[in-house]
C-alpha positions in Angstrom: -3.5 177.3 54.7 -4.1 173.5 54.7 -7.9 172.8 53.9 -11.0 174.4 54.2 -11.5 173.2 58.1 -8.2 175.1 59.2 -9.1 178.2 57.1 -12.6 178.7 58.5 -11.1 178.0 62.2 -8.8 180.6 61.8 -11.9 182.9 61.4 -11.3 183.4 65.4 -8.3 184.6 64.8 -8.3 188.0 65.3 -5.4 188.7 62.0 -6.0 186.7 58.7 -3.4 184.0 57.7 -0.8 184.8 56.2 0.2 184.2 52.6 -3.5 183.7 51.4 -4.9 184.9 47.9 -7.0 188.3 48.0 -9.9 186.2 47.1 -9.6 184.3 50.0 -8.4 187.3 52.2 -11.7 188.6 51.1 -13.6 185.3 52.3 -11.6 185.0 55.6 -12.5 188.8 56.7 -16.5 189.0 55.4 -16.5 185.5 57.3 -14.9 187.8 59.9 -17.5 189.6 60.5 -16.2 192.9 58.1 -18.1 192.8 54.8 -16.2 196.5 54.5 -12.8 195.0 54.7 -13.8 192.6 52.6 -15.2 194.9 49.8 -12.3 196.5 49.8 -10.2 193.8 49.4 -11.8 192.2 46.2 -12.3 195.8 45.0 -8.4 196.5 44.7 -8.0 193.7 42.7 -10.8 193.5 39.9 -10.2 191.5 37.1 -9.2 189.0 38.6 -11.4 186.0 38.3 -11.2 184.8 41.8 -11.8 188.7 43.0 -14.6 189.2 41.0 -16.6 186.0 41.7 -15.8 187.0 45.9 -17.2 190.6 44.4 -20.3 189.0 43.5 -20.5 186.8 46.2 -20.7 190.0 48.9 -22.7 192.0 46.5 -25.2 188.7 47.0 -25.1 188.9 50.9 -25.9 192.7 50.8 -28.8 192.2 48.5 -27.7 194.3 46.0 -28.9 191.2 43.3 -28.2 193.8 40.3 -24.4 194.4 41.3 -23.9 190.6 42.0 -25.2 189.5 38.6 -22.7 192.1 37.4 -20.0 190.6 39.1 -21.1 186.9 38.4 -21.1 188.1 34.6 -17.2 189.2 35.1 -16.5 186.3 36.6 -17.9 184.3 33.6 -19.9 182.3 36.3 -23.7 182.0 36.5 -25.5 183.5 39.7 -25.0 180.8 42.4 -28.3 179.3 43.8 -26.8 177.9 47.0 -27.0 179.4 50.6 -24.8 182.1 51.3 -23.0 179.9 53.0 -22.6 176.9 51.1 -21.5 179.3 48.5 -19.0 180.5 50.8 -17.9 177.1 51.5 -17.5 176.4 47.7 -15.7 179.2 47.1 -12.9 178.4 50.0 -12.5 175.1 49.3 -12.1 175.8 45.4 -9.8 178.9 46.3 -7.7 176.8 48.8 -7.3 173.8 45.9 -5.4 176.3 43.8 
């Protein structure tokens, strides 16, 4: 995936790109329109630091504030303050950088 504008264009797709980081897998399907899928994906790989941050990040947009500042915690990352979706936005860009 090239930058940030390609990955949330590819949102209409109706598969993910392939060859993308769970954490991003994660972002590309909640942005999908399937927090489950989503869910799922950061939940089979907790620990790691990307995951867990994505973890908090749909915890957030369910409004389950407890279990995100749980996640945020793992993370080692305070609770973010921006919009869901500039915090979305953040978290793709940062995630595609890597």
């Amino acid at each position: 995936m090239a930058n940030l504008e390609s990955f949330r264009d590819s949102v209409s797709a109706d598969t993910p790109p392939a060859n993308v980081s769970p954490a991003l897998l994660a972002l590309w399907w909640v942005r999908h329109g399937d927090w489950n899928k989503a869910h799922e994906t950061v939940q089979g790989h907790e620990g790691e630091a990307d995951c867990d941050v994505v973890h908090a990040h749909l915890h957030r947009q369910e409004g389950d504030m407890s279990n995100a500042g749980g996640w945020y915690r793992r993370a080692g990352r305070p609770v973010s303050a921006l919009s869901l979706d500039e915090e979305w936005t953040q978290l793709a860009s940062e995630m595609l950088s890597k």
